[in-house]
C-alpha positions in Angstrom: -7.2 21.5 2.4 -10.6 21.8 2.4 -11.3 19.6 -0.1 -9.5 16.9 1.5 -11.4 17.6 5.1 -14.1 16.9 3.3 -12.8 13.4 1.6 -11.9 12.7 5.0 -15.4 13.6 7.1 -17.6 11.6 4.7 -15.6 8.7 4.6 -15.6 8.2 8.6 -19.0 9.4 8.6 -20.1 6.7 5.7 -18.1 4.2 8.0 -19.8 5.5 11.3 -23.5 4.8 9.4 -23.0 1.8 8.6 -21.5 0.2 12.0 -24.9 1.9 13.7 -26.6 -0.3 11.0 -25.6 -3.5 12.4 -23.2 -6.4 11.6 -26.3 -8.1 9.9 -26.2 -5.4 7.2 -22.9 -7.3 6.3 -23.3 -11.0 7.5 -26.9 -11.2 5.2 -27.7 -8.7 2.6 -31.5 -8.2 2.4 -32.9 -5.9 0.0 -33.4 -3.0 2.1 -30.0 -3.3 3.6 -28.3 -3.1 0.3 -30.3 -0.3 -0.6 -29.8 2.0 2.2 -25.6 1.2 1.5 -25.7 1.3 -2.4 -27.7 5.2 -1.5 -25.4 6.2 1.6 -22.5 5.4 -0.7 -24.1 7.5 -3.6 -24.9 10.6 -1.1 -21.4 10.5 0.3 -19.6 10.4 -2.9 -21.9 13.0 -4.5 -20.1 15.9 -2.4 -16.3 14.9 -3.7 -17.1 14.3 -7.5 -15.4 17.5 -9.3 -14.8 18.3 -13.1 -11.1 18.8 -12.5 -9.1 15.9 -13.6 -7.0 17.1 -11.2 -9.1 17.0 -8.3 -10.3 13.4 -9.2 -6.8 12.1 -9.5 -6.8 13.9 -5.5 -9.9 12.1 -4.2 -8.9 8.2 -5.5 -5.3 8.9 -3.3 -7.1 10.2 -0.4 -9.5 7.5 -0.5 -7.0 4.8 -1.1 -4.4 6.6 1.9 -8.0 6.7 4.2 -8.9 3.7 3.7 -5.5 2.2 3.9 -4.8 4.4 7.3 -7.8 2.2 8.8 -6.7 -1.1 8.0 -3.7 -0.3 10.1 -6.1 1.3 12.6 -7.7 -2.0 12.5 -4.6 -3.7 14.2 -5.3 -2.1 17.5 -7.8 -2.3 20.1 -8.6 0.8 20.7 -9.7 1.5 17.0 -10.3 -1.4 15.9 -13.9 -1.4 18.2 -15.1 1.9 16.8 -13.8 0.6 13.3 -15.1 -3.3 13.5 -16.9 -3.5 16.7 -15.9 -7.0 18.9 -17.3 -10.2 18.2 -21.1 -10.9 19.8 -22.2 -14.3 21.3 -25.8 -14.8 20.4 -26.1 -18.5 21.4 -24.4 -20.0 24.7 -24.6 -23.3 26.0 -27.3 -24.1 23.8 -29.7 -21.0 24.8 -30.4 -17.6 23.0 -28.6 -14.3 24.3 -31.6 -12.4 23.6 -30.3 -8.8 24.6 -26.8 -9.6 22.6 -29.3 -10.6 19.5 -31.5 -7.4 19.9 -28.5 -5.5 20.4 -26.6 -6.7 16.8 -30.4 -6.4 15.0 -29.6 -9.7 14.0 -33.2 -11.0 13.3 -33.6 -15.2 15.0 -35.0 -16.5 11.9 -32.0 -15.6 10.0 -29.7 -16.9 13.1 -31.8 -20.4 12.8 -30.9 -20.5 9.2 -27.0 -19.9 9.6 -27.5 -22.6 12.0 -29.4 -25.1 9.8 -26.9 -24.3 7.1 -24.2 -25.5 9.2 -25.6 -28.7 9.4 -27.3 -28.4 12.7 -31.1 -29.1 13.3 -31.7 -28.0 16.7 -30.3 -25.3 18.2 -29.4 -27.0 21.4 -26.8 -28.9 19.3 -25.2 -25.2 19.6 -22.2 -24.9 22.3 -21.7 -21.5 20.2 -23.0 -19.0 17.5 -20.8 -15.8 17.2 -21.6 -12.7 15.2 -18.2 -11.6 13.7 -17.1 -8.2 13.4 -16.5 -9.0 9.7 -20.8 -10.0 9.4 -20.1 -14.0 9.5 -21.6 -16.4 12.0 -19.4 -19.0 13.8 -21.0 -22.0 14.8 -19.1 -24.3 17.8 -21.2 -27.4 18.5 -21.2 -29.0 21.9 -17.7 -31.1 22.0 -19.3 -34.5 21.4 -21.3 -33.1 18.5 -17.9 -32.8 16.3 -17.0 -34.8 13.3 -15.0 -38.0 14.2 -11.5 -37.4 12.8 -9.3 -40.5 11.6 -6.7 -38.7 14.7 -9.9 -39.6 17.0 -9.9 -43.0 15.8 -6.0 -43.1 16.1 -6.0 -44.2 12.6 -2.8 -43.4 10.1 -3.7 -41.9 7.2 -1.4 -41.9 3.9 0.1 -38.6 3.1 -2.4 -37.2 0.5 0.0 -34.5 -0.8 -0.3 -31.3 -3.3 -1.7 -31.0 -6.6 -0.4 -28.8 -9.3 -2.1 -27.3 -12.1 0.0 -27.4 -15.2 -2.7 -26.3 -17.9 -5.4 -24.6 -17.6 -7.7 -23.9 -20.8 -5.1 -25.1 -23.2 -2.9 -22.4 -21.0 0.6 -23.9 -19.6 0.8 -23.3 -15.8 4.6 -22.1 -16.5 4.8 -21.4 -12.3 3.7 -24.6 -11.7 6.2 -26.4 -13.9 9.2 -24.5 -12.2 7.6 -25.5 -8.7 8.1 -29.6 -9.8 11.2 -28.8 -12.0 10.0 -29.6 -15.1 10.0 -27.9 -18.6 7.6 -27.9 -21.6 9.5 -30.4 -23.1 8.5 -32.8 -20.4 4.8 -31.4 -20.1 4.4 -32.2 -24.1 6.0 -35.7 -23.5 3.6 -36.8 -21.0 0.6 -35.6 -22.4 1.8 -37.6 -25.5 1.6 -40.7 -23.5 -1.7 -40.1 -22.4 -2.6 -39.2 -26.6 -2.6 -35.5 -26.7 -0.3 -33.9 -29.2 -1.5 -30.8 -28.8 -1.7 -28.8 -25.5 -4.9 -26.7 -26.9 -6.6 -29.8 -26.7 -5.9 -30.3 -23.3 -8.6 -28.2 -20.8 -6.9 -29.6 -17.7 -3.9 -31.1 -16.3 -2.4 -31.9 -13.0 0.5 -32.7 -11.1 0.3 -35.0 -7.8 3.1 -34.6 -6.1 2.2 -37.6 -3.7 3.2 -39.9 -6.6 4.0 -37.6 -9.4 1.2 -39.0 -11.4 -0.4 -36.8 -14.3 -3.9 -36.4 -14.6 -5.6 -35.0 -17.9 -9.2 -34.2 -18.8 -9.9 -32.7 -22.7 -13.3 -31.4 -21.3 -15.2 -33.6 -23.4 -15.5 -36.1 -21.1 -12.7 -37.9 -21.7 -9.7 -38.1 -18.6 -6.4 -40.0 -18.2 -4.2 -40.5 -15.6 -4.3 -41.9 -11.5 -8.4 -41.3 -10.1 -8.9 -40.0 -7.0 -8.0 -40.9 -4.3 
């Protein structure tokens, strides 16, 4: 029992750490952040490592029952702030929430990154940015800052549809085939057509199911079947 209290008291505690590290210890990894977690994981596993095969055996379930007992935590409010934490708006309207950014350690520079990587220049372009409890950054532009969509233009658009692998590395996607209720049979047929009488030669081959046209490329630079789109 006191083995497991243990198992139990570093694993929250390891949890506690790194929440008072920050979300940006998650959303971008910097050298010193993945230092001080690669060490605190080392220290807190150091404790629960045993000789007894027995005892090892103990300490993967009770990791696996802990760490399973939290994702369900995760599902309620309560727990799921001392767990995750709640989401943090660091740009509003356009302007900085200085105190929110201070607050998440989140350093500007790397926020203005997130937010050039997005595709935005200025950060006035910005309606949004939201630390995530999971480290991420959403970015919600102003309204008339979003891509034109063809639904905008109130154009129709021809149904693109789904497309199947069915082999992958000379490997027959035998899921796939059942999916479009097919066989091998018909696989080895087609690719006949399109001069392969061997499925090791083929790398990659795909189903449309918009118009149940096969596409098939050997790798070598060689492809047959429908382009897209």
């Amino acid at each position: 029992m006191l083995y497991i209290l243990k198992v139990v008291i570093l694993f929250t505690f390891a949890i506690l750490v790194l929440r008072l590290m920050g979300k940006s210890a998650l959303a971008q990894v910097t050298p010193h952040d993945l230092m001080a977690i690669v060490i605190i994981a080392a220290l807190a596993t150091k404790p629960i490592l045993v000789d007894s095969f027995g005892k090892a055996l103990l300490a993967i379930a009770l990791v696996v029952g802990i760490h399973i007992l939290y994702s369900r935590l995760t599902l309620y409010q309560w727990s799921n702030r001392f767990i995750l934490s709640e989401p943090t708006i660091l740009v509003k309207h356009g302007k900085i929430v200085k105190q929110n950014l201070r607050r998440s350690r989140f350093p500007l520079s790397e926020l203005l990154a997130v937010i050039r990587a997005k595709g935005y220049a200025d950060i006035r372009m910005v309606q949004y940015a939201i630390l995530e409890p999971t480290g991420t950054i959403s970015v919600l532009p102003w309204d008339n800052l979003y891509p034109v969509t063809p639904k905008d233009l109130k154009l129709e658009i021809p149904y693109r549809g789904l497309t199947l692998s069915l082999v992958v590395d000379g490997q027959i996607q035998y899921h796939n085939l059942k999916l479009i209720e097919k066989d091998v049979g018909w696989l080895e047929k087609e690719l006949k057509k399109h001069g392969y009488d061997n499925i090791d030669q083929v790398m990659y081959a795909a189903v449309s199911d918009r118009d149940s046209s096969l596409y098939v490329d050997n790798g070598e630079g060689k492809n047959t079947g429908s382009k897209y789109p």
